[in-house]
C-alpha positions in Angstrom: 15.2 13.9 -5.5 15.7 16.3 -7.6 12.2 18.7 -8.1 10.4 20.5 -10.6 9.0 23.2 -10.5 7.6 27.4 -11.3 8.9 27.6 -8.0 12.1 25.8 -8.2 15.5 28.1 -7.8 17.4 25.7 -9.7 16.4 23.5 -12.9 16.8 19.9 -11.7 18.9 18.8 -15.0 21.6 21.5 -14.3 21.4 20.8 -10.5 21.8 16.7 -11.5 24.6 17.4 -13.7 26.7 19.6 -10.5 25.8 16.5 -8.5 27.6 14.4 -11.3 30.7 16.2 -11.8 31.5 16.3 -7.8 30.7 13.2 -7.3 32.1 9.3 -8.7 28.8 7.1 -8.2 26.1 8.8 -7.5 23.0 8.6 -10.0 20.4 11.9 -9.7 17.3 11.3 -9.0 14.8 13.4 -11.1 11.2 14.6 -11.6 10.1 14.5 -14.4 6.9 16.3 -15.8 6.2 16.9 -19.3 4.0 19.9 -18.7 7.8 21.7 -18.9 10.1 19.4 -21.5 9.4 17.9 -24.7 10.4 13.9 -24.7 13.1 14.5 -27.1 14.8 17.4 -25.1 14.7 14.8 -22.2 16.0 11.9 -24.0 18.5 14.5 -25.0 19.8 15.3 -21.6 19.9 11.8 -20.5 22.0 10.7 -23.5 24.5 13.7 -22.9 24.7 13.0 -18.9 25.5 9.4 -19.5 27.6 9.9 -22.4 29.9 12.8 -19.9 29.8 10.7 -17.1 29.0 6.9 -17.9 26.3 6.9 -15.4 22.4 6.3 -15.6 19.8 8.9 -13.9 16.5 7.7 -12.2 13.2 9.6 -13.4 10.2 10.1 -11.3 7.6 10.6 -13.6 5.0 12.8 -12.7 2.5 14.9 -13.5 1.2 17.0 -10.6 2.2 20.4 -9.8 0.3 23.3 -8.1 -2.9 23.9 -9.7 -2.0 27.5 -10.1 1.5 26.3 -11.9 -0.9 24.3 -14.3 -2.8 27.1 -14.6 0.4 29.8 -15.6 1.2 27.2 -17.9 -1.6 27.3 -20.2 -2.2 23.0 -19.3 -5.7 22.6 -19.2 -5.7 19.0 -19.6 -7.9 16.7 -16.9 -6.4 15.0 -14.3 -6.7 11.4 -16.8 -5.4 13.0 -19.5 -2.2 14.4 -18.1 -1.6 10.6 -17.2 -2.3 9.5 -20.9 -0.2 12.0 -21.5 3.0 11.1 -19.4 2.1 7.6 -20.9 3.0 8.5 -24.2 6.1 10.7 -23.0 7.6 7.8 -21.7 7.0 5.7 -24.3 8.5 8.2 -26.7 11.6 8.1 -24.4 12.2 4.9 -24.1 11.9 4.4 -28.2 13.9 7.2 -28.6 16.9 6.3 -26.2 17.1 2.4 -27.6 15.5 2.3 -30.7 18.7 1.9 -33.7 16.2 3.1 -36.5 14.4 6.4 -36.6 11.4 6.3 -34.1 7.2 7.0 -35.9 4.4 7.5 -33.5 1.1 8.9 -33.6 -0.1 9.4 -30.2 -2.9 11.9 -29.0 -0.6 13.8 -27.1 3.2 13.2 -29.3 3.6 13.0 -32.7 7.0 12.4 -34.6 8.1 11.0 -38.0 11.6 9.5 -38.2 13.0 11.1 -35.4 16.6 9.5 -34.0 18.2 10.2 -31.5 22.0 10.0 -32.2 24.1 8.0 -30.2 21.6 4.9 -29.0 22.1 4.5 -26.0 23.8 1.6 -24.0 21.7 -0.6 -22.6 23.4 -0.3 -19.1 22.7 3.6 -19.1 19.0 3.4 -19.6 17.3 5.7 -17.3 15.0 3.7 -14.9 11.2 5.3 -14.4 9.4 5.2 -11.2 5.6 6.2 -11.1 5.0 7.0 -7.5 1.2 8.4 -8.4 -1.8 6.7 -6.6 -4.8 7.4 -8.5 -6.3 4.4 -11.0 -4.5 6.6 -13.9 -1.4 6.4 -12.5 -1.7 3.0 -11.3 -2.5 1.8 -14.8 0.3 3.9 -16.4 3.0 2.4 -14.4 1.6 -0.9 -15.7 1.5 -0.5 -19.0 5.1 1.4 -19.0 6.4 -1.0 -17.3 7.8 1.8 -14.6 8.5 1.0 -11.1 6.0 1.5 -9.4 5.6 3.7 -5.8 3.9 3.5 -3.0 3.8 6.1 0.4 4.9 4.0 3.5 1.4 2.5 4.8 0.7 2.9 8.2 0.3 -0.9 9.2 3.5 -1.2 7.4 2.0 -4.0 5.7 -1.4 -3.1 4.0 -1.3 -3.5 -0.1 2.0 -3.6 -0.3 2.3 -4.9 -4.0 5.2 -2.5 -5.4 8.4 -2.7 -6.1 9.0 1.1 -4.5 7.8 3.0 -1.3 8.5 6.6 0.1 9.2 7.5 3.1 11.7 9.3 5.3 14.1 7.1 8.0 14.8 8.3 11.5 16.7 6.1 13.4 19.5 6.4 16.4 20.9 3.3 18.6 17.7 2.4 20.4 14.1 2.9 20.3 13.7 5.5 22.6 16.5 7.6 21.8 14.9 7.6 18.2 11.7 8.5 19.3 13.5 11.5 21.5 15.4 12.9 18.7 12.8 12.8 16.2 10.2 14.6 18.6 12.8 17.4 19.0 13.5 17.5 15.1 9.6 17.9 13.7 7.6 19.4 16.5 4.0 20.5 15.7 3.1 23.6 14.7 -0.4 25.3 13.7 0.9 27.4 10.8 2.9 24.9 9.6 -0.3 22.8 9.4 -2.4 25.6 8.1 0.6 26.0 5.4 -0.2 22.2 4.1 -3.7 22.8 4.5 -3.3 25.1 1.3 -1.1 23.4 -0.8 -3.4 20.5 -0.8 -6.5 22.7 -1.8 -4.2 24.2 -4.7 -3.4 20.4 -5.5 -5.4 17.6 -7.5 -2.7 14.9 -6.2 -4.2 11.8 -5.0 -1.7 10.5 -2.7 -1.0 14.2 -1.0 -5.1 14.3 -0.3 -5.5 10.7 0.8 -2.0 11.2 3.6 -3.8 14.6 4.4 -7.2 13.1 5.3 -5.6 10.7 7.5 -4.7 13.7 9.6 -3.1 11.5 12.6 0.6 13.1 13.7 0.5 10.4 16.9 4.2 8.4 16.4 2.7 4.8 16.5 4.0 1.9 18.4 5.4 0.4 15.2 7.5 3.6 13.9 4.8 5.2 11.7 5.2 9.1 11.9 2.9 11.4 9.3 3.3 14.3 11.4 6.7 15.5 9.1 4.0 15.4 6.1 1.0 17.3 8.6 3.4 19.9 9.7 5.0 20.9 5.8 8.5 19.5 6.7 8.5 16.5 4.4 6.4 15.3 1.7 6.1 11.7 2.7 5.6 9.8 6.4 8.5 9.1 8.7 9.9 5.5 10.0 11.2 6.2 13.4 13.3 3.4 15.3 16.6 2.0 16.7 18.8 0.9 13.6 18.1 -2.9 14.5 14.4 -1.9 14.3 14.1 -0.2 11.0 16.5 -2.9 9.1 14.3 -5.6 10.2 11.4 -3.7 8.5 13.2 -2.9 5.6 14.3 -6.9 5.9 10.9 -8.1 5.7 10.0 -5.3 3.2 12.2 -6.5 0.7 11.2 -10.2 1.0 7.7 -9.3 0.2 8.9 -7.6 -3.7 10.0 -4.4 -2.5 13.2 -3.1 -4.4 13.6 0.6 -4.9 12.9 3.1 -1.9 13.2 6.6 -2.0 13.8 8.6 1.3 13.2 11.8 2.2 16.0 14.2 2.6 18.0 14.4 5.7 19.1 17.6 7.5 22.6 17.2 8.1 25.5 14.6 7.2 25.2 13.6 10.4 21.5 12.6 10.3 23.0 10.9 6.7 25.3 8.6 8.7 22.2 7.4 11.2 19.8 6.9 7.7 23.2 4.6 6.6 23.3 2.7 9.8 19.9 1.6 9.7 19.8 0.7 5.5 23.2 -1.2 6.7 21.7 -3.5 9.3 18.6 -4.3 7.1 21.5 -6.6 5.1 19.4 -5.5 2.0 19.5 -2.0 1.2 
């Protein structure tokens, strides 16, 4: 995925649009907040990428950044009514990208009057929109948007699952052991790193980042659930550690209970790609 960001070295859209020219299928992944773009400007840049490269990009709408960020911003608005707000954006969106006629709303957040969007876009290119919130506000947002909606990997692996989408990161090798080896070695525990977390969640009003962070348990589980990636600041979402058999059984079973979009954290190394494809490959689904 593609961040956003006061931090951020690179804007996503012009790091999604490199991706696109170097590559022949892949589709960008990008989060979306409208604290930094107007609904137009982004209906604007998905029009132009799919129109240059007759692909569709992914959205992850959100609406949480550091509290600080908020606060350089000028964006005052509660934590309910930044989700009203990203309600409204991607309703705007979507008008604006199908709509043939110019698009009229009066919304608390967007306003416009005959405003089109020139060309319509196919309906093949239409962005998709995932909501990967977990608050009530984001929860009902993604329902009345009609977004995909995301879930963090529970650790049961089975506990309210009732999305379409989960998060999480994939680290798998041949057999269960040699997983569980390799993935000690890669994220090992650290006090700073721990402390480091500790302040981006104070400086944070995200639901799902406090409710991972209160769980507080890096202990790799007997059925592949790691959080300790998330504890120690090296990935923003828990860990599925097994042999390749192992995790595409999960995912197997995953996928028969609704689930159809996941999004994995990044990987180090092409090499720790090619494991990540092993294991999506023997789930026979992904």
């Amino acid at each position: 995925m593609l961040f956003e960001g006061n931090d951020v070295f690179v804007e996503p859209w012009a790091m999604a649009q490199h991706i696109m020219a170097k590559t022949t299928r892949s589709s960008p992944l990008i989060a979306l907040n409208p604290v930094y773009m107007h609904p137009f400007t982004a209906a604007k840049f998905v029009s132009s990428l799919a129109q240059l490269y007759g692909r569709k990009i992914y959205l992850n709408m959100i609406t949480g950044t550091a509290v600080s960020d908020l606060q350089g911003l000028g964006d005052d608005q509660s934590h309910a009514d930044r989700y009203v707000r990203l309600g409204e954006f991607v309703a705007l969106m979507r008008q604006l990208l199908s709509s043939p006629r110019p698009v009229t709303i009066e919304g608390r957040f967007y306003r416009a009057s005959n405003l089109q969007l020139c060309p319509r876009l196919p309906a093949e290119l239409m962005p998709e929109f995932l909501i990967a919130g977990q608050s009530d506000a984001a929860q009902r947002v993604a329902k009345e948007t009609s977004c995909i909606k995301m879930q963090m990997l529970p650790p049961d692996l089975d506990c309210g699952l009732d999305v379409s989408g989960m998060n999480f990161g994939v680290f798998a090798r041949d057999s269960r052991e040699e997983a569980r080896r390799a993935a000690k070695a890669r994220f090992r525990d650290n006090a700073d790193d721990r402390e480091l977390l500790a302040l981006t969640v104070e400086n944070s009003d995200s639901v799902w980042k406090r409710r991972l962070y209160e769980w507080q348990s890096g202990e790799l589980l007997e059925n592949g659930y790691w959080l300790l990636p998330f504890l120690t600041f090296q990935a923003d979402c828990p860990y599925l550690v097994g042999s390749y058999e192992e995790i595409g059984a999960k995912l197997k079973a995953f996928a028969a209970k609704g689930l159809t979009t996941i999004m994995l954290d990044m990987v180090a190394d092409e090499t720790e790609m090619q494991h990540v494809c092993k294991a999506l490959a023997a789930s026979g689904v992904f």
